[in-house]
N, C-alpha and C positions, 0 to 999 in steps of 0.2 A: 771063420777064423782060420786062418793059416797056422799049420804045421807050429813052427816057429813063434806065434803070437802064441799060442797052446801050451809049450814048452816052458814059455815065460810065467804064466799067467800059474801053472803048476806048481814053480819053483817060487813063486810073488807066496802061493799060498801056505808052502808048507816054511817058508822063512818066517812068515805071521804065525801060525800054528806053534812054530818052536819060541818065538819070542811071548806068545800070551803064555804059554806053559812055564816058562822060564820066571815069566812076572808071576805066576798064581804059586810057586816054589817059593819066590820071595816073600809073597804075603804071608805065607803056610809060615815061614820061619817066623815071622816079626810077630803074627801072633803066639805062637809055641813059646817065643823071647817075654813077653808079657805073661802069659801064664807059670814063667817060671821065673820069679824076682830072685834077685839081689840077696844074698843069704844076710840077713843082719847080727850085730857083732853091737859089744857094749858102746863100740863110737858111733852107732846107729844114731841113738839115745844124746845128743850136744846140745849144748847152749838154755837160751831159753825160752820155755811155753809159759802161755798162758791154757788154765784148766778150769773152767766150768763143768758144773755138776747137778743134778739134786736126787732125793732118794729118800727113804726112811730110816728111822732109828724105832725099832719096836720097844716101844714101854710098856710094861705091863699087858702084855700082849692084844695094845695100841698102836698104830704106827705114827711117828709122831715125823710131819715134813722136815726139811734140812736141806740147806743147799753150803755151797760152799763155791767159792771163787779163788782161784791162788796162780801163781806165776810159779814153776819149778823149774829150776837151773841145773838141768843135766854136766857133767862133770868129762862122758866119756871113759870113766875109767870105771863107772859100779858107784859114783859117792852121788848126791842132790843135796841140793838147800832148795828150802820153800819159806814164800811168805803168803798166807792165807789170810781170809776171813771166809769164817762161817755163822751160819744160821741153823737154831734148831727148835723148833714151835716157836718160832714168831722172834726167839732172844738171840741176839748177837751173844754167842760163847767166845769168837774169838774176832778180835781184829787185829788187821796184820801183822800176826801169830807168826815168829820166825820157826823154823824146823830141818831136822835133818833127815838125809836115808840114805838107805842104799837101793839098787836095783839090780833086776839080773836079764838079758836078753839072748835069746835061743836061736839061733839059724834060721828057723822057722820064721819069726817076729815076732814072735810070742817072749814073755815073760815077767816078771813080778815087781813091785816096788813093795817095800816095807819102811816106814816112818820112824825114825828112832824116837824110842819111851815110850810111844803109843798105842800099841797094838796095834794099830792099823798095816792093814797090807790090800793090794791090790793087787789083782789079772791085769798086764797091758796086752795089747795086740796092736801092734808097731805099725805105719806104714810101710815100706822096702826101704825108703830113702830118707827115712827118719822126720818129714815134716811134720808131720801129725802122727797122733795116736788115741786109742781108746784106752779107759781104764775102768775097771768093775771091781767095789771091795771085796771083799771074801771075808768079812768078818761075819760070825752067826749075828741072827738077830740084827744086823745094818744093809741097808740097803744102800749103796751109791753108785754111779751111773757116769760118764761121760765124759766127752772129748777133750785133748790136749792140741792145740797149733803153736809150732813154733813161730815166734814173734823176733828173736836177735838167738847169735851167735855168742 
């Protein structure tokens, strides 16, 4: 190899070198950008989910099955409407039982629903962009469990 083909062949390789580096910079970012979401905010939480569930209700320290199915209608401002049906040993207690509440959401995507009149409250933990969510009651003695997808606006 000539001189000159040499020169070339040096400069071929260290313009490769700075462009793979430059691309493995950009990956480094794009993951860094997914492990730090979106801080979520009460307009997280729009429109409307559907929420399936099941879990126990301890009776006489029994646990007794329950499920529950309902659509909640986020508001964006802190208010919900729902309409349920549930299940508890085996008896429909409610069908499509209207209800209200409120909620609260943290930066984090974390934060609480509570059901007006009913003592019920719930843990959420938010997706980033609001499509989905998890909820877990936090009442002593009940046990309930599970996913929200948004379904409309």
């Amino acid at each position: 190899m000539r001189q000159g083909q040499k020169s070339k062949v040096k400069c071929c390789f260290w313009v490769i070198a700075v462009l793979v580096s430059l691309g493995s910079i950009n990956l480094q970012q794009g993951y860094a950008q997914q492990e730090n979401p979106t801080a979520c905010t009460l307009t997280t939480l729009h429109g409307r989910y559907v929420f399936d569930a099941t879990g126990y209700n301890i009776v006489n320290g029994s646990p007794v099955p329950k499920t529950v199915v309902e659509f909640l209608t986020f508001g964006g401002d802190g208010s919900l409407t729902s309409i349920a049906t549930a299940v508890v040993g085996g008896n429909i207690i409610a069908r499509e039982a209207h209800g209200t509440g409120s909620y609260t959401v943290n930066d984090d995507c974390t934060g609480t629903l509570t059901f007006n009149g009913s003592g019920f409250t719930f843990d959420l933990f938010i997706a980033p962009h609001g499509g989905s969510f998890h909820m877990i009651q936090t009442v002593t003695g009940q046990m309930l469990a599970g996913e929200a997808r948004r379904v409309g606006r």
